[in-house]
N, C-alpha and C positions, 0 to 999 in steps of 0.2 A: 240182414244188414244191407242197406245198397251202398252204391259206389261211392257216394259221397262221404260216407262214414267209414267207409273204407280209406278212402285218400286219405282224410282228414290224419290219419293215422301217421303218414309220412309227412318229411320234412321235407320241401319245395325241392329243394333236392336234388334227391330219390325220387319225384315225381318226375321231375324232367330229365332223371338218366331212365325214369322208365319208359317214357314218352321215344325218347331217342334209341329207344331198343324196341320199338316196333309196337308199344301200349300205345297207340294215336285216341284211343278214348278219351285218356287222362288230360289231355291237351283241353278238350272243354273247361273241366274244373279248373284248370291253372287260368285258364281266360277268364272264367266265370272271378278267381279268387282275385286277379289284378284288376280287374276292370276297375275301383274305385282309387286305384292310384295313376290309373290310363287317365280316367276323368280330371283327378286332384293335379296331374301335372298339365296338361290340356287345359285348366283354367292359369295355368302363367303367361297365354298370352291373348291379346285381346286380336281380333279379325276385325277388321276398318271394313265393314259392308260382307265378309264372308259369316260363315255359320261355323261353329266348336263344330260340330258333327263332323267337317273333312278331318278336325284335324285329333277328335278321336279315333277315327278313321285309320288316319297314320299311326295313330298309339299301338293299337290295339296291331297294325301291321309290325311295328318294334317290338312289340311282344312276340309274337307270333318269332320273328326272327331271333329272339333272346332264347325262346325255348329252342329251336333247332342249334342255334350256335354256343348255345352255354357250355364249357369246359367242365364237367362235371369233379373235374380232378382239379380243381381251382381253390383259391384260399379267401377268393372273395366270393361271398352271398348272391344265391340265385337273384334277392331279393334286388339288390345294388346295382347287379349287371344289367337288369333287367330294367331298372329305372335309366339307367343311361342309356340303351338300348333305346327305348320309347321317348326320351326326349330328344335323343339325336335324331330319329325319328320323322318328330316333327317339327324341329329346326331344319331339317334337311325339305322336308317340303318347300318350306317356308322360303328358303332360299331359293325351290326350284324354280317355284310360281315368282320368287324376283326377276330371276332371270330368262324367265319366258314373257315377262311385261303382262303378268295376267293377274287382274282383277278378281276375287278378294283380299286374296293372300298381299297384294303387292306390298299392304303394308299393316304392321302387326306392331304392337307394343307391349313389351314384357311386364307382366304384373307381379312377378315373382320376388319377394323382399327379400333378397340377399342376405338380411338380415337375421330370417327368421329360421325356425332350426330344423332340423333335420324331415324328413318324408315320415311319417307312421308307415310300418311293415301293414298290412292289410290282415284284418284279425281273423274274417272268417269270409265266408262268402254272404250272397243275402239272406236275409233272416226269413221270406216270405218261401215256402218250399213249391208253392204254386210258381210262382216267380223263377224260382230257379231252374223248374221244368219244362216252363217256356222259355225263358233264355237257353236251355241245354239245348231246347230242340229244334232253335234256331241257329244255334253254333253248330249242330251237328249237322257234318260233310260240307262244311263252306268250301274247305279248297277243293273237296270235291266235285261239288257244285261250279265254281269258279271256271276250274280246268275245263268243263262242261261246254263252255259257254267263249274259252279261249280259243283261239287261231292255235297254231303250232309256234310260231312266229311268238307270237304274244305272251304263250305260254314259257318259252325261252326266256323271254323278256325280263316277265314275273320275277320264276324262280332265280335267275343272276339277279334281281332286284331286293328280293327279299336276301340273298345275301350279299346286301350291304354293295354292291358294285355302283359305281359313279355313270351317268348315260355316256361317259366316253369310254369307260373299261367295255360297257357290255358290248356297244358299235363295236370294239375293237375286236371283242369276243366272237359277235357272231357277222364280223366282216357288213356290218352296216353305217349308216351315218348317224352322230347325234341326233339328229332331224327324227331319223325313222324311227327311234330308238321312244325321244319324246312324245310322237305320233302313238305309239304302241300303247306306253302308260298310260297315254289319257284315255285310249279306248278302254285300258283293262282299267283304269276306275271308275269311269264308266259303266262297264257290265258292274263290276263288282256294287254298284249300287240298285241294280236289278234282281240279284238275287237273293 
């Protein structure tokens, strides 16, 4: 049996109490299983001359920080947290690139029908298993990879970014300016497109 038929067996869960107890494997599959709701929310807003790609980009970084920060002992669904996670996400881009006066992002229009009902929970991963072995073996060691390729500086930056800190908490954190703070990010998504 491999891992995937393995996972398949727990409930999102238990995957990501497993994850946060030192299983960092399992972390591909739960990226692998959300990515088609990273996508479905990523199409709520349109980019006026930018590319969806930055701003799966960011989904997939909300993911990434839903799995670490999820309360395992919670009464709400990995599945729920994890969607507002990823679109705060990239709403929070959205708003960075406003207020750095930068071009794609500056201006974006929400396609999302308010109307319409709820997100589908994500049923399985993809159906192609060729597919899935190259995406796994591209998910695997990203932030290893990442770290690789970070400053120390940068890599500081990161990890207080991925948990959810504002560019003035981190300045504040690591006794720098907004300025350096914004400078830092754009180098690390920068690299992070190179690898």
């Amino acid at each position: 049996m491999d891992l995937r038929e393995e996972y398949a067996k727990f409930s999102d869960e238990e995957l990501v109490k497993s994850y946060q107890s030192g299983n960092v494997a399992v972390v591909n599959y739960i990226c692998e299983k959300y990515k088609p709701l990273v996508l479905k929310l990523s199409k709520k807003y349109f980019l006026i001359g930018g590319e969806n790609e930055d701003l799966i980009q960011e989904g997939m970084i909300g993911l990434f920080g839903a799995i670490g920060d999820y309360d395992t002992g919670s009464d709400v669904t990995f599945f729920h947290f994890a969607q507002i996670c990823i679109d705060r996400q990239m709403i929070k881009a959205i708003e960075a690139s406003n207020r750095k006066k930068h071009s794609p992002l500056n201006a974006y229009v929400s396609l999302y029908d308010e109307d319409g009902g709820e997100y589908e929970e994500p049923s399985s991963v993809a159906d192609d298993p060729a597919e899935i072995i190259i995406e796994a073996e591209e998910n695997l060691s990203l932030i290893d990879r990442l770290k690789a390729v970070l400053s120390p500086m940068e890599l500081q930056v990161f990890e207080l970014y991925m948990k959810d800190f504002d560019y003035k908490e981190i300045a504040n954190k690591l006794g720098k300016t907004p300025k350096n703070i914004d400078n830092s990010l754009t180098r690390i998504k920068a690299k992070a497109k190179t690898i």
